[in-house]
C-alpha positions, 0 to 999 in steps of 0.5 A: 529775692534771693538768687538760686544757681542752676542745677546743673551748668554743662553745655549740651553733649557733657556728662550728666550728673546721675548717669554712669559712671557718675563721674559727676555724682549719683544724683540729677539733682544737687542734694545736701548731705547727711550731717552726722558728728562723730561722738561718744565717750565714757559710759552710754550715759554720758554719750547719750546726753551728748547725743541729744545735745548734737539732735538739738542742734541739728544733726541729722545723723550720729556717728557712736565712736566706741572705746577700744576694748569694745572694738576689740571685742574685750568686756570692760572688765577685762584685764586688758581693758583696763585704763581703756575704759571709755577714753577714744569712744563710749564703752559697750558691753551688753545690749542694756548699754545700747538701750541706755545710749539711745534712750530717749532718740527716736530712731525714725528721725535719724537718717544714719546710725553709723560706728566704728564696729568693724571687727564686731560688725556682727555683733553691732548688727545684732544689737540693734536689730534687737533694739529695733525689735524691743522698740517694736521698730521696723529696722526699714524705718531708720538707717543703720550704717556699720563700718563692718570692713576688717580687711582695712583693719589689717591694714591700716588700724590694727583692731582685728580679732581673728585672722583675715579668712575668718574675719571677712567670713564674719564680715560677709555674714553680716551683709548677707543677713541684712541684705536680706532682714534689713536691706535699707541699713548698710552693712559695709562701709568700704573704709579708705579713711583710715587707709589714708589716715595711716600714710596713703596718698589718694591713689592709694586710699581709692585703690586699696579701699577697692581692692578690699571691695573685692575681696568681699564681693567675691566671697559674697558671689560665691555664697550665691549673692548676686552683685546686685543684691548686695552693692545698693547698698554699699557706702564708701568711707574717704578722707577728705583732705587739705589738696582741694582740688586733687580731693574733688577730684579723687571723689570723682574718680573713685565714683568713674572706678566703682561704676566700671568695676561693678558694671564691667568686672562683675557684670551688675545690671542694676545702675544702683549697683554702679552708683558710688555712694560717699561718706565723707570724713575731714581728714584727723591726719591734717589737724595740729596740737600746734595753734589748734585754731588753725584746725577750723579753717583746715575742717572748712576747706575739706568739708567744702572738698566733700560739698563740691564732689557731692558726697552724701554724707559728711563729718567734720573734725572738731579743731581739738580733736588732734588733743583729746575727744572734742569738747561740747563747744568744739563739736558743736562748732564742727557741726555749725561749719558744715551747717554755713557750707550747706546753707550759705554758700549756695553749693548745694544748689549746684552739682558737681560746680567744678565740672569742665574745669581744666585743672579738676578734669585733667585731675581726674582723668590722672588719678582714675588711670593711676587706681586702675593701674595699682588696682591691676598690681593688687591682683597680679599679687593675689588679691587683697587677703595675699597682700595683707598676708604678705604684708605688701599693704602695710609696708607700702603705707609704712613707706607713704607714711615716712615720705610725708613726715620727712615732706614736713620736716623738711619744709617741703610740705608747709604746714601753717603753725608747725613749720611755717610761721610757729608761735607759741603753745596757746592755752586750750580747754581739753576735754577730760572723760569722768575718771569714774567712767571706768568703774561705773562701766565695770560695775555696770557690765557685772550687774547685766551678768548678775541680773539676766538669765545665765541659762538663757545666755549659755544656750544662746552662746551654744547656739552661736558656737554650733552655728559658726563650728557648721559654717553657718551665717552666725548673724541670727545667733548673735541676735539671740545671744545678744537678746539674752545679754550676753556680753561682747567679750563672751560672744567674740570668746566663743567665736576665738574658740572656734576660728582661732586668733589673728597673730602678727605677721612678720613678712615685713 
C-alpha cells in the first residue's frame, strides 16, 4: 500500500491553510493545479492541430500564444505586420480564425482558455462570447482567462495601443461586463510575469503587479462596482523563478499582501475577495540558448517552487524555448515535467510543505515588509498611471535589469553553461513556422472581408465608434461587430479614432 502524507502538518495554534491572509494558501485541502501549456504559432490551423495534440496528452488548460500584429491590434495584412505574421504566437484576425482554432475542442472539458490579449482583451472577450453563443454554450460552462492587464504593457512589454487612461478604460470595460455575463471567466490577470521577466527582483514583480491592481480597482469602484463584485474573480500571473526558496516564499508573501489589501484598504467582506489566486509561469528569463538541456532541470526546480507555494495553476517552459517556439517534443516534455511534480513526488498531498521552515518564514515575513514598503513609495508617487507617466517604473526595471546582467557577467551570479563550466554549442532541432503561414493568413483575413456582409460590419463599427464616443461600456458593441467579422485591426482602427494613440514618453 502506498503511503500518503497528511494534509496539512502545523502543530496546534498555526495558521491554517484556506484562512486569511492565506498565507499558506487559498484552499484547506492540497489541490493539484490547472496544466496548461502555452502554445500557438502560424495560422489557427496549425495551432489547433497543436492543441489537440497538448489535449491528448493530458492538459487540462490552453494558453493561445498570439502573433504580435494580433496583440497589436494590426490585421495580417497590414504593412506593419509584415514578416510578423505567425512567428511568436498564432495569428488572429476575425472570428472564423477563432473557430477554426478551437475546432474540434470542446469547451466544457477545458478548465481555462488563457491568452496573451491585453490590449485587446476586449476584443478576445468579444469573440469568444460569440464562440460560446454560435456553439449554443453557456460561457458559465468553461473558463475563459484573459491577461486583459495593459498597465503592465507600459511597463514591461510594450504592445500598448492607446495611451494608459484610455487603455485601463477599455481594460476595465471588459471586467464589468464579464462580472456581470460571465462571471466564472477571469477578466484580469494581474501580470507581474513580464514585469519580472523585463529586470524585477521579486519585490518589485509583487509590488508593481499590485500597484497596477489598484489602479484598476479603483476606476472599477468608481464605476459603482463593489470590490467584492470584481476581486473573486481576479487571478494573478508570477514568475516562478530559479531562487527556490525566496520564490516559495514570495508566492507566500503576495497571498498575505493581497488579503490585507483587499480587506484592509478597500473594505471587501467576501473572503473570496481576499484569496490570491496564482497562475504560475517557469521563468523564460532563466532558460539559455547555451546547453539548452540545461533548461529541463531549471523548468523542474521552478515548477516544483510553483507546487510547494500551492499555485492553482501552472505552465512550464519547453528548454528550446530561449531559440524559437517549442518543438512538438520539447512541449510535450514541458507538460510531462509538470505532470512527474503533480503525481509522483506526493507534493500535492501535502499544503504549503514548507510551512514553519526557519529560513521560508523568515523569507517571507522579509519580502511582505519590503512590498508593502515599495507599495507605499508607488502611492506617495501618484499611483501607477503617474509612475508610468513619469516613467518611474521603467527606469527602476531599466536599472534591475542592468544590475543582473553585469551580476552574470561578472560571475557573481553563476549560470551553469554560460558562466560556469561552458562547453561548446550542442547541435538542436529548432522549430521553424510554415514560411507559407504569412500568405495563407493574409489570403485568409481578405477572404472573411470578401464573403461576410460589409454593411453589417460598418453598422456594427458604427455602433461601436458611438459607444466608445458617449463613454459607454464598449464591450457588448464589440461583440456585435465581432459577430459580423469585422476585423481586430478595424475595430481597434475605430477605437484609435476615438481615444487616440499611445506615443513614448520621454521622461526617462
Amino acid at each position: 500500500m502506498v503511503e500518503r502524507l497528511r494534509p496539512d502538518y502545523a502543530p496546534e495554534g498555526a495558521e491554517r491553510p484556506g484562512e486569511f491572509p492565506y498565507t499558506r494558501g487559498v484552499s484547506a485541502e492540497p489541490k493539484p493545479w490547472i496544466m496548461g501549456q502555452y502554445a500557438g504559432f502560424g495560422t489557427p490551423a496549425a495551432s489547433n492541430r497543436r492543441f489537440q495534440q497538448l489535449l491528448t496528452a493530458g492538459v487540462t488548460g490552453f494558453s493561445v500564444a498570439l502573433d504580435l500584429p494580433t496583440q497589436l491590434g494590426l490585421d495580417s495584412d497590414h504593412p506593419l505586420a509584415a514578416g510578423e505574421v505567425g512567428r511568436v504566437g498564432v495569428a488572429i484576425d476575425s472570428l472564423a480564425d477563432v473557430e477554426t482554432l478551437m475546432d474540434g475542442i470542446p469547451l466544457e472539458r477545458i478548465s481555462q482558455v488563457r491568452t496573451t490579449a491585453n490590449s485587446i482583451g476586449y476584443v478576445w472577450a468579444a469573440m469568444f462570447l460569440a464562440l460560446a453563443k454560435r456553439r449554443g454554450v453557456d460561457p458559465s460552462s468553461f473558463g475563459l482567462f484573459i491577461q486583459n492587464d495593459v498597465l503592465k504593457e507600459f511597463i514591461a512589454r510594450g504592445t500598448q495601443i492607446f495611451p494608459p487612461e484610455a487603455s485601463l478604460r477599455l481594460a476595465v470595460d471588459v471586467i464589468e461586463h464579464l462580472s456581470r455575463h460571465a462571471a466564472r471567466w477571469v477578466p484580469l490577470a494581474m501580470s507581474g510575469y513580464h514585469i519580472r521577466e523585463a529586470g524585477a527582483d521579486a519585490v518589485q514583480e509583487i509590488a508593481f503587479t499590485f500597484a497596477n491592481a489598484r489602479a484598476y480597482l479603483d476606476e472599477c469602484v468608481r464605476r459603482g462596482l463593489s470590490v467584492d463584485a470584481v476581486a473573486p474573480s481576479l487571478f494573478t500571473f508570477l514568475s516562478s523563478n530559479i531562487d527556490l526558496l525566496r520564490e516559495v516564499a514570495k508566492f507566500r508573501a503576495a497571498r498575505r499582501v493581497w488579503a490585507r489589501l483587499t480587506r484592509d484598504v478597500y473594505g471587501a467582506q467576501d473572503p473570496r475577495s481576499h484569496q490570491l489566486r496564482i497562475f504560475a509561469f517557469t521563468a523564460g528569463s532563466s532558460l539559455t540558448a547555451q546547453q539548452p538541456l540545461n533548461n529541463v532541470a531549471r523548468t523542474t526546480v521552478e515548477a516544483t517552487a510553483a507546487a510547494l507555494a500551492g499555485v492553482q495553476t501552472l505552465h512550464v517552459c519547453a528548454y528550446d524555448e530561449a531559440l524559437g517556439v517549442p518543438t512538438e517534443a520539447a512541449a510535450t516534455l514541458a507538460l510531462r515535467t509538470q505532470q512527474v511534480v503533480a503525481f509522483e513526488t506526493g507534493l500535492t498531498e501535502t499544503v504549503d510543505p514548507l510551512a514553519g521552515s526557519f529560513a521560508v518564514e523568515s523569507l517571507t515575513d522579509e519580502l511582505e515588509q519590503r512590498i508593502w514598503a515599495l507599495m507605499g513609495e508607488i502611492e506617495t508617487r501618484g499611483g501607477a498611471l503617474a509612475c508610468i507617466g513619469s516613467g518611474w517604473f521603467q527606469r527602476e526595471l531599466s536599472d534591475a535589469a542592468y544590475r543582473h546582467a553585469v551580476e552574470v557577467e561578472s560571475g557573481e551570479r553563476p549560470v551553469v553553461g554560460v558562466n560556469l563550466f561552458p562547453s561548446a554549442a550542442e547541435p538542436l532541432e529548432v522549430f521553424a513556422v510554415d514560411p507559407g503561414a504569412e500568405a495563407e493568413q493574409v489570403a485568409a483575413v481578405r477572404r472573411v472581408r470578401a464573403e461576410r456582409d460589409a454593411e453589417a460590419v460598418e453598422r456594427a463599427l458604427d455602433e461601436l465608434s458611438a459607444a466608445a464616443k458617449a463613454g459607454a461600456n464598449v464591450v457588448p458593441a464589440c461583440v456585435t461587430a465581432v459577430e459580423a467579422y469585422a476585423t481586430v485591426g478595424e475595430i481597434v482602427d475605430r477605437l484609435r479614432e476615438v481615444h487616440g494613440r499611445w506615443t513614448p514618453t520621454t521622461a526617462f
